[in-house]
C-alpha positions in Angstrom: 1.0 24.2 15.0 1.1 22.8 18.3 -1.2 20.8 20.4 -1.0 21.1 23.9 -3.4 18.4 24.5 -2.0 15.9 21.2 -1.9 12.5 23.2 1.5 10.3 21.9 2.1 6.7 21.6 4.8 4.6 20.6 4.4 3.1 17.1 3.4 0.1 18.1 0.6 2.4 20.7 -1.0 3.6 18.2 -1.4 0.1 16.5 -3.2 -0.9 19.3 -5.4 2.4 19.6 -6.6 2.0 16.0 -10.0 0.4 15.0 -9.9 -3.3 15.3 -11.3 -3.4 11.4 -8.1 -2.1 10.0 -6.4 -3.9 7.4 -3.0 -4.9 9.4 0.2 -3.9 6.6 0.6 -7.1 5.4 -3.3 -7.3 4.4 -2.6 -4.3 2.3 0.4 -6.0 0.6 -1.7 -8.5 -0.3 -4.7 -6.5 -1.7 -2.2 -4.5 -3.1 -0.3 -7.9 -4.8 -3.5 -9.6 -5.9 -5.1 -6.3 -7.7 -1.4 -5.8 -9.9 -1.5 -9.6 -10.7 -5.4 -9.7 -12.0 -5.0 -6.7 -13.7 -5.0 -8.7 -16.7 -7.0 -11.6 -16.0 -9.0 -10.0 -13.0 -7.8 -13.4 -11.2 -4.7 -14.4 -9.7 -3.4 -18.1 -8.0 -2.1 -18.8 -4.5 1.3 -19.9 -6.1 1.5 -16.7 -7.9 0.8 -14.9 -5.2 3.2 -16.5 -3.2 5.9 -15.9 -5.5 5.6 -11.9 -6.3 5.4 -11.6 -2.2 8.5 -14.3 -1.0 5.9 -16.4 1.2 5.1 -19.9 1.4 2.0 -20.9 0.3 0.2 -21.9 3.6 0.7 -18.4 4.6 -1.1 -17.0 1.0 -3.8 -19.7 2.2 -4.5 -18.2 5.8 -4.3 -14.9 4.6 -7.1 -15.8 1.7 -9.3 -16.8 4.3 -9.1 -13.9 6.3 -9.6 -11.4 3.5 -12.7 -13.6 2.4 -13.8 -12.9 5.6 -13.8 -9.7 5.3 -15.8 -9.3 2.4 -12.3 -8.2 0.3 -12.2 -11.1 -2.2 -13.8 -14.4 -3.3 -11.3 -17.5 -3.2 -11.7 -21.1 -3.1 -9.3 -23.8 -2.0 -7.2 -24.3 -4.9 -8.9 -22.3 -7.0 -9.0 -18.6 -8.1 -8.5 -15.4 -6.0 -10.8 -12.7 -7.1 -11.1 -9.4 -5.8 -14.9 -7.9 -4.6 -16.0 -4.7 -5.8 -14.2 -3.0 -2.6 -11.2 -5.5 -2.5 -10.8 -3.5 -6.3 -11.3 -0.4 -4.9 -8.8 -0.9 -2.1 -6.2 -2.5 -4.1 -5.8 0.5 -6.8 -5.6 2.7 -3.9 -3.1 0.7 -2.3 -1.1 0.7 -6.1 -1.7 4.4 -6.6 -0.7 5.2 -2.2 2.5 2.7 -3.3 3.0 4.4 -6.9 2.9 8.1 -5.4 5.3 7.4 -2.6 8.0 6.2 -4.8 7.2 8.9 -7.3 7.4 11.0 -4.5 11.1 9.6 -3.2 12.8 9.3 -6.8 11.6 13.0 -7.6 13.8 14.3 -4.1 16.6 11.8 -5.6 16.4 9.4 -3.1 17.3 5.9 -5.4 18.6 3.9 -2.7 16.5 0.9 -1.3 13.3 2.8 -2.5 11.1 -0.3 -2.7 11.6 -0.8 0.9 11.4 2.5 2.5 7.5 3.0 0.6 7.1 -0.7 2.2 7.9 0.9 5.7 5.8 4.4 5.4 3.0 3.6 3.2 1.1 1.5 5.9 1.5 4.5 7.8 0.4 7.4 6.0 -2.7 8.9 6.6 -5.4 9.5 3.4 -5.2 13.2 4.0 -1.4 13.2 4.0 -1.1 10.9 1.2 -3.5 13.2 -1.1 -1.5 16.2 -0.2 2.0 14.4 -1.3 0.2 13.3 -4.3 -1.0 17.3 -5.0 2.9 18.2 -4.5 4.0 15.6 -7.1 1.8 16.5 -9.3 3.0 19.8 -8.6 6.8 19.1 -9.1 6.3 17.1 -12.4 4.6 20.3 -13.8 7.3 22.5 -12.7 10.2 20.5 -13.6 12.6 23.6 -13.2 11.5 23.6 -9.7 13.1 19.7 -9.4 16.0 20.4 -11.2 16.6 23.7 -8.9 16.7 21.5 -5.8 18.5 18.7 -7.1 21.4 21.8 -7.8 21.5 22.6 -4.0 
C-alpha cells in the first residue's frame, strides 16, 4: 500500500519526532536487564547490573536515577534496584519483544551475530509489528514442515 502523503525522516528524524516520554534504547536495555536479573530474587545490584550490560558503574548509577524518576523502579544509593509494578510490566515485554525477535531470526536460519542484530531492531519495532512477527512464529513452530521447506530453497 502506498501513501502519497507518508511523511519520511531519517532515523535519527524520527527520534526526534517521537514523544519526549519515550524510553530512549538504552532505558529498555536496562528494564529489560534488571527484570531477567530479579527474576529470582525480584532485586538486582548496580554491580550486577553493570556486569550483564559491559558498563561502569557510575553509568548503572545515573541511569537508576533516571528510571526512578520515571516511576519505573525503586533504588537507593547502594542498595537494591527493584522494579515498580509498570517497570515489571515493561521489562517482560521488553524479554518477550527480545525473545521473539531472535526466535524469529534463528527460525529463517540466520545464526550469525544474532544477539546484536535483535539489539539493533528491537528498539525499533513497533507493538503492532512486533505482535504480528510473534503471530507468524507461532505460526512456523506449529507448522514445522513449513520451516524445513524454506530452509530447502
Amino acid at each position: 500500500m502506498k501513501d502519497e502523503n507518508e511523511k519520511f525522516y531519517t532515523a535519527r528524524g524520527y527520534e526526534i519526532t517521537a514523544d519526549k516520554d519515550m524510553l530512549t534504547p538504552s532505558m529498555e536495555d536496562y528494564i529489560e536487564m534488571i527484570y531477567r536479573l530479579s527474576q529470582s530474587s525480584g532485586y538486582t545490584r548496580v554491580n550486577d547490573l553493570s556486569e550483564k550490560l559491559n558498563v561502569q558503574p557510575p553509568s548503572v548509577t545515573r541511569m537508576m536515577k533516571k528510571l526512578h524518576e520515571k516511576s519505573l523502579l525503586n533504588y537507593e544509593k547502594y542498595g537494591m534496584i527493584q522494579l515498580t509494578e509498570e517497570g515489571k510490566r515493561m521489562g517482560k515485554f521488553f524479554l518477550d519483544r527480545h525473545n521473539t525477535l531472535k526466535e524469529f531470526f534463528l527460525l529463517l536460519g540466520i545464526e550469525d551475530q544474532v544477539q546484536k542484530e535483535v539489539e539493533q531492531i528491537e528498539h525499533h519495532i513497533s507493538w503492532g509489528s512486533f505482535l504480528i512477527i510473534n503471530r507468524f512464529v507461532n505460526f512456523l513452530k506449529n507448522r514445522p514442515e513449513i520451516i524445513n521447506e524454506f530452509k530447502n530453497i
